[in-house]
Residue, then its C-alpha position, 0 to 999 in steps of 0.5 A: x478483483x483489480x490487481x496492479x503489475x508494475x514494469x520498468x520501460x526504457x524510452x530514448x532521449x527523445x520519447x523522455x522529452x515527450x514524456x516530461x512535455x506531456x506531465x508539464x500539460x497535464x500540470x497545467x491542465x491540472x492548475x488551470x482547472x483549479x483556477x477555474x473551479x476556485x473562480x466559479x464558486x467565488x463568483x456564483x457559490x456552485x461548484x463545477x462537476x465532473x460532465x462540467x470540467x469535462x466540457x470546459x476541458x473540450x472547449x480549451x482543446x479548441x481554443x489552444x491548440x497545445x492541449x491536443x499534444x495529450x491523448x484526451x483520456x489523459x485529460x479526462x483523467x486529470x479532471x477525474x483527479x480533480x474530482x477526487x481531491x476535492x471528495x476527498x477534502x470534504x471527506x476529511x472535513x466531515x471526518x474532522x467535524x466528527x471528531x477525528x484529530x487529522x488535517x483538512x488539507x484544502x486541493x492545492x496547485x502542483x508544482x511541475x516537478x511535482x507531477x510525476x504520472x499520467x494515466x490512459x483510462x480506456x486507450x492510448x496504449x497496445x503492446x506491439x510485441x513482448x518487448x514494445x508498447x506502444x504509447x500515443x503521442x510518445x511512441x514504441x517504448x521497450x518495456x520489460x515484461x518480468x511477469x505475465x499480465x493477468x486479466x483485463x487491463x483497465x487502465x495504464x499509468x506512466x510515472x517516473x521515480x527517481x529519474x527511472x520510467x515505469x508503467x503501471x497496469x490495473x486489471x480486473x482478475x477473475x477472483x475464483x480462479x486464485x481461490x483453492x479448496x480450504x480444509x480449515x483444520x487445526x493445522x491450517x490454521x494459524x496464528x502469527x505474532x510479529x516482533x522487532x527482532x523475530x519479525x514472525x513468530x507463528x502458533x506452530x514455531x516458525x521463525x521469520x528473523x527481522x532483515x532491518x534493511x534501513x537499520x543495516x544501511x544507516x551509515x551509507x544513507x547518513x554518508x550519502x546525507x552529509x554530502x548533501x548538506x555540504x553542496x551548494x543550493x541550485x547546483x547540479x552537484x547538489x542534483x546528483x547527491x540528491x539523486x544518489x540519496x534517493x535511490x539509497x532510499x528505493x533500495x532499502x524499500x524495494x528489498x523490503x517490499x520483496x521481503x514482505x511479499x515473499x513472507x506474506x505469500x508463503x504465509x497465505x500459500x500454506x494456511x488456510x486462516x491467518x489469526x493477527x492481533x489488532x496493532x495500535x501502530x501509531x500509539x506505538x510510533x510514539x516511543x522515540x526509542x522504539x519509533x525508527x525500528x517500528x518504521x523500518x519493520x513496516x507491521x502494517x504493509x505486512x499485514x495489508x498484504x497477508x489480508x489481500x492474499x489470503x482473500x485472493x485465495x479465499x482463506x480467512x483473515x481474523x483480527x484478534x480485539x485490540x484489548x486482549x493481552x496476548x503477550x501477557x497471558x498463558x496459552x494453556x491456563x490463560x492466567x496473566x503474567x506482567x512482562x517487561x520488553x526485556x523479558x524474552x521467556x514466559x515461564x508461567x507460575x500456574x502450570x509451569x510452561x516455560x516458552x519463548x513469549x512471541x511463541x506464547x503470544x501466536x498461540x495465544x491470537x489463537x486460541x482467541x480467534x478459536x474462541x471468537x469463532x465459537x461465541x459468534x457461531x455456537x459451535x466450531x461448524x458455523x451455520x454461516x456461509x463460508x463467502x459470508x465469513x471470509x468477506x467479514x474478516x478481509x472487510x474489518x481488516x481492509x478497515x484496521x490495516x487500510x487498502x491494498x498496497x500496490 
């Protein structure tokens, strides 16, 4: 299992001039390479592999002597990059061909400015002590440690972000020690509706109130945004307001990143199954009225990192058919009820519940999960092993909600 750990580190005036000359090389590396594999498959119709780019980036360090101010697992690294890019152009001109409506986007040349990290694959990097790492080429760095690593580091990556340096360590974790031991009663299990104005409704009625971080900040980001506009173009005033609006921006960010992380780990800490309904986000994002608030309430990135927390702990993940009207039909008789947005109670005509509709829908993802279960195994003890279950739920998540955010 590979986990990332973030930390902020605070290089001087000289070590950020190592830093920048460093990104500029491995820029130029970056276009360079490009240049030439572009030149070759004009010329000869083939195009230059990994070993290839690897080799040519061994002969340049010989001719110039400049690329030797990069440590050579950056420079490995670049071309690693390149390789990337262009699988994952031919992966989307596949995809295209299939039929899905997204853009191609050909490998395209980096601006400097644009290229904000570079990573040490193998070495390059030790930590001196708690309060210093060492990084070649650069120097000692202060660096604080505002949590543990855990694991083997893989790989580390330098970046800079709204002119604050970090570093990033990827490292492989061992995936049982997370793991708890699992009961999966009716009381573990849960299911769990999100909303606008009540982010979480769980299946027991628990509420998670919707923070609207973007939302509540609006009349700054817009003040901060009309002083851009009235500074001149190229000016160093201009610099400075833009600087100021982004990190408005990193603010609203990071404090909704810590609100998701706390409520998707108080999530997975205390349920042993998570139920969720399957979200057409993007069809959703269409309502112009609807689309800011959707945005700012970021389903998605929630849901990504209860399925990676849950899997840490080896619980179950379950994504209910996108089909199923769960805020339409009642939890007790399973009748159907057509509701507006505007309508907050469900007030059942068959049996005569009467609950708050998001508590009518957690219970109802529910029972449908319930459901599944019993359709797929013949009973509510399944014959299949439980690493079995667990991988299938976090793999058709992974593939409904995307990869695991940082």
């Amino acid at each position: 299992m590979e986990r990332m750990f973030e930390y902020r580190i605070y290089p001087s005036k000289k070590q950020i001039f190592r830093l920048n000359k460093q990104l500029d090389i491995a820029c130029d590396m970056y276009n360079s390479l490009l240049d030439l594999k572009q030149e070759i498959w004009k010329e000869t119709g083939k195009s230059l592999t990994k070993v290839d780019i690897n080799n040519i980036i061994a002969e340049l360090k010989v001719d110039n002597p400049k690329w030797n101010d990069v440590h050579s697992q950056v420079l490995q690294n670049v071309s690693d990059r390149l390789s990337k890019a262009y699988d994952n152009f031919f992966r989307r001109v596949k995809e295209k061909k299939s039929g899905k409506k997204i853009k191609v986007g050909y490998p395209r040349f980096k601006k400097p400015l644009r290229y904000k990290s570079i990573t040490y694959p193998q070495s390059g990097f030790k930590f001196i002590s708690q309060k210093k790492l060492y990084i070649s080429n650069i120097g000692n760095i202060p660096i604080v440690l505002s949590r543990k690593i855990e694991g083997k580091v893989k790989t580390m990556t330098v970046k800079i972000k709204n002119g604050k340096w970090y570093v990033v360590f990827c490292c492989n974790i061992d995936s049982n020690k997370k793991k708890r031991k699992h009961t999966f009663t009716d009381d573990k299990i849960i299911g769990i509706d999100v909303g606008l104005t009540q982010y979480v409704k769980t299946s027991d009625n628990i509420t998670i109130n919707n923070p609207k971080y973007l939302i509540k900040s609006e009349r700054k980001m817009k003040r901060l945004q009309r002083r851009v506009s009235r500074k001149k173009k190229g000016s160093n005033n201009r610099r400075k307001a833009v600087q100021r609006l982004a990190l408005c921006y990193e603010d609203i960010i990071n404090r909704r990143n810590d609100f998701l992380h706390k409520t998707s780990r108080y999530l997975s800490d205390n349920y042993d199954e998570i139920d969720v309904e399957n979200l057409n986000i993007n069809g959703m994002m269409k309502n112009h009225k609807l689309a800011k608030y959707i945005a700012d309430a970021s389903w998605s990135k929630f849901l990504r990192m209860i399925c990676y927390k849950v899997e840490e702990t080896g619980g179950r993940f379950v994504v209910g058919n996108r089909f199923d009207p769960t805020t339409q039909e009642c939890h007790n008789c399973h009748s159907i009820l057509k509701l507006s947005l505007s309508d907050r109670i469900y007030n059942c005509p068959i049996c005569g519940i009467k609950m708050d509709r998001d508590l009518n829908a957690a219970k109802t993802i529910k029972y449908r999960a319930g459901q599944a279960r019993i359709h797929a195994c013949g009973d509510t003890t399944s014959t299949l092993r439980q690493k079995d279950r667990n991988a299938s739920g976090v793999a058709e998540a992974r593939t409904i909600y995307g990869k695991n955010p940082l």
